[in-house]
N, C-alpha and C positions, 0 to 999 in steps of 0.2 A: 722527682722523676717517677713516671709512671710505665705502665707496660705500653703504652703507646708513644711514650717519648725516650728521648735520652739527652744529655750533654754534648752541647758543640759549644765549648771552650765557657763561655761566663752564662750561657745560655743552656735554659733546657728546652728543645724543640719536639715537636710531634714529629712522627720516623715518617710521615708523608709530608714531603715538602712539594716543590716548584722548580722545575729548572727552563731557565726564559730562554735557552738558545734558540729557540723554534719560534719566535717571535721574530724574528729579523727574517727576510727572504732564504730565497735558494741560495741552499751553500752557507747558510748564516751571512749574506753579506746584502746588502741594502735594504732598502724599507719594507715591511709588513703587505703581502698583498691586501688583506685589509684593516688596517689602523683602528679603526672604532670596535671588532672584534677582538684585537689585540691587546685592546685595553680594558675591553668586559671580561674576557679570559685570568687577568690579574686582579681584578675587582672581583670578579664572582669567585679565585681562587681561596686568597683574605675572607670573604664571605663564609666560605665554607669551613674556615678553622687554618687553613695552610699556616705559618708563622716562620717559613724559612723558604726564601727567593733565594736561588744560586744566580749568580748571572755574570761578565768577564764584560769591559770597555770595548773586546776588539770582538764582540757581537755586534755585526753592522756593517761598519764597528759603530761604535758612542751610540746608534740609535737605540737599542735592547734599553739600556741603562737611562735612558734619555724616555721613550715607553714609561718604564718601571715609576720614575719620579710622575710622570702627567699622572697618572692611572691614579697612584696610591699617597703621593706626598701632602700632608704630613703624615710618615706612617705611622701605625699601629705600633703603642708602646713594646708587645713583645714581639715583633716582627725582625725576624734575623735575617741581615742581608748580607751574604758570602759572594766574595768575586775570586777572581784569578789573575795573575801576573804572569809574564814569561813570553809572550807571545805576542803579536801583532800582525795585522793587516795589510800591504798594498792596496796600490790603485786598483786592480786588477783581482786585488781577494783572495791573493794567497797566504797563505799562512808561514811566518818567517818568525826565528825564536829573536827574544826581546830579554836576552837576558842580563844587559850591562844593569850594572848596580843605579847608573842614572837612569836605565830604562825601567827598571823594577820601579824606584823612586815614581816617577813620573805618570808609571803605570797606576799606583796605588792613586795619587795626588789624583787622576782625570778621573778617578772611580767616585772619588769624593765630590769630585765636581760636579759631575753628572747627577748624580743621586741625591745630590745636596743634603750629608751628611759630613758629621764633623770625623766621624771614625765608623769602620765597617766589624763587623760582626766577625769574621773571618776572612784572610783571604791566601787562597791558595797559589803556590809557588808551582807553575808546571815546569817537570824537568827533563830535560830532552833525553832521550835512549841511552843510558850509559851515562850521561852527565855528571859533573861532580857538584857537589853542593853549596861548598865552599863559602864563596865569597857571597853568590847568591841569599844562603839563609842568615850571613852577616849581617845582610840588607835589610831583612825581613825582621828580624831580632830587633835594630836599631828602629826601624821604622813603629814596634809593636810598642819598644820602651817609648818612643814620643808621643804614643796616644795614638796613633793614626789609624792604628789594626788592634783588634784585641786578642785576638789568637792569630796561629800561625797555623796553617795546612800545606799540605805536598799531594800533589797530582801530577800520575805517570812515573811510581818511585817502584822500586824494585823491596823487598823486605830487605835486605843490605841496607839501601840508602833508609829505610823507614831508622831502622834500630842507629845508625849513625847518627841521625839528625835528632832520635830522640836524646840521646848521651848529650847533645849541647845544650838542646833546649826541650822546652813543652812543645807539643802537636799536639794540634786539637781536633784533627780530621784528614782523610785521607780519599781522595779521590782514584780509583783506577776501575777500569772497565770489568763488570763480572754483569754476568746475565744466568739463565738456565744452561744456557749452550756455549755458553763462552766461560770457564771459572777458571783462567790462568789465576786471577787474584785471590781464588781460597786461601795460601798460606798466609798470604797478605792481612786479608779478613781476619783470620784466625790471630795472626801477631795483634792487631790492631785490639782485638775483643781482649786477649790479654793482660794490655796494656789502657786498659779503660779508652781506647778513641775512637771514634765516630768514623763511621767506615760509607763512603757515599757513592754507590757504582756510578759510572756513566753507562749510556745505555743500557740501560735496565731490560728494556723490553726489545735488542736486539735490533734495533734499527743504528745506524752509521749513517754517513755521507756518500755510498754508494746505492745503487737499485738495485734491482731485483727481488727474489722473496725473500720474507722477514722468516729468519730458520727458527727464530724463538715464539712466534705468534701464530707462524705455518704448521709448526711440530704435531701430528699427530698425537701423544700422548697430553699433550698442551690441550689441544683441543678436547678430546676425550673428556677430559679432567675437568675442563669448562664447562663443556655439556652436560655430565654427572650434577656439577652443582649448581649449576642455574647461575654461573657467573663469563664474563668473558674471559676466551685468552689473556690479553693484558694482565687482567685483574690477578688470573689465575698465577701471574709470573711475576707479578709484583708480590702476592701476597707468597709467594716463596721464599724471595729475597728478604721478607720481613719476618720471615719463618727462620732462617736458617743462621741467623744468628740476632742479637738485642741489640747490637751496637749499629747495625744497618740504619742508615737515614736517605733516603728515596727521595730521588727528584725529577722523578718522568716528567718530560715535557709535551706542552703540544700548542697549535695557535687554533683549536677548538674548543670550546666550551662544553661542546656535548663528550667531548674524550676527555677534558681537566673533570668533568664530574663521574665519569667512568671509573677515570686512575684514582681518585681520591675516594671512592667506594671501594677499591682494595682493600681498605684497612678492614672494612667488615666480611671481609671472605674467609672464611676457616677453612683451612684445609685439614682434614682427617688422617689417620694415619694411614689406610689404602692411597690418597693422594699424596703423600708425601713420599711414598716408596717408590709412588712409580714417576716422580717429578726428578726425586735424587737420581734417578737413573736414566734422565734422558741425553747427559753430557757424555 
């Protein structure tokens, strides 16, 4: 492990990764407005060092995962590919939780399919608001001891449910939402760095599934802090989240090539201690 990596479960990865949601259409649900884009964007990612793709079945759905194999298959020996379970698609592309023990199952099973692998790097168990864990990370356990998953992750876990699940088993990563502007997950972070595990915001840089302005990229002191160093916003708010604690591992997405090489110059942006005082202070 270096300062620019850390541990996700049997893997060490570099703290800038990939995340493929953005690769599927509006709303994550049908095909890439353009395909052959979509697939330099994961080619040029791998090119440029990436070694950790996050991506879920019900991106699409199956198309993301379906992308990911044309692009890159056979992959790169150290290339770590984490998905998620929990969740599923309609016709219609709403989002409905999938959490029967056979849905998890099956979830896992189509992830292998798709990606045509024998087992996944990680994959993470989302768990709905309040949710119990229970029987769900039974499944995950059982499925890890058959070889199918090598580590185990939780996304959308509250620090209750984290420290529960760690007493039964290993966790090797944990997905919840934290940004500059959004940091309900610090305590979360914080437990996670304690406990050696790999902590991986979603939305990093403040954007969701609704419109309007991006309040993390909009930010006047964001910007400020941009323009002082001759880097962009993004960058500027990526390279915070890699500032603010070692255990962070980053997977800004995008279906541009000229933005996946933007994000992935984060890593070389220093922030100073003038910017970090007045970044810590824009939440």
């Amino acid at each position: 492990m270096t300062a620019d990596s850390f541990p996700l479960g049997i893997r060490s990865v570099r703290r800038l990764g990939f995340g493929a949601m953005q690769l599927a259409g509006p709303g994550v649900f049908g095909p890439p407005a353009d395909r052959d884009e979509a697939v330099d964007v994961l080619r040029t990612a791998v090119a440029l060092g990436v070694d950790h793709i996050d991506t879920a079945q019900y991106y699409g759905p199956d198309l993301v995962n379906e992308l990911i194999r044309d692009a890159l298959y056979p992959y790169p020996e150290d290339l770590a590919l984490v998905s998620k379970v929990g969740a599923e698609r309609d016709e219609r592309g709403r989002w409905l939780p999938a959490l029967a023990p056979e849905q998890l199952r099956q979830g896992v099973l189509d992830n292998l399919r798709t990606l045509r692998v024998e087992r996944l790097d990680a994959v993470n168990l989302r768990v709905p608001d309040g949710g119990d864990l229970g029987e769900s990370l039974d499944v995950m356990i059982a499925m890890r001891d058959e070889g199918l998953i090598a580590g185990i992750g939780l996304s959308n876990v509250t620090r209750e449910q984290l420290v529960a699940a760690v007493r039964r088993t290993e966790i090797v990563c944990v997905q919840n939402p934290l940004n500059l502007v959004h940091r309900e997950s610090m305590p979360l972070l914080r437990e996670c760095a304690e406990l050696g595990i790999a902590f991986v915001p979603f939305f990093p840089l403040g954007s969701a599934f609704g419109g309007g302005q991006n309040p993390v990229l909009s930010h006047p002191d964001v910007r400020s802090v941009a323009h002082r160093l001759a880097a962009t916003p993004a960058q500027v708010a990526l390279a915070w989240l890699l500032a603010v604690a070692p255990n962070t591992l980053l997977i800004p997405g995008t279906s541009s090539v000229a933005h996946l090489r933007e994000n992935v110059a984060a890593g070389g942006v220093q922030l100073d201690d003038e910017a970090l005082k007045i970044l810590d202070a824009v939440a």
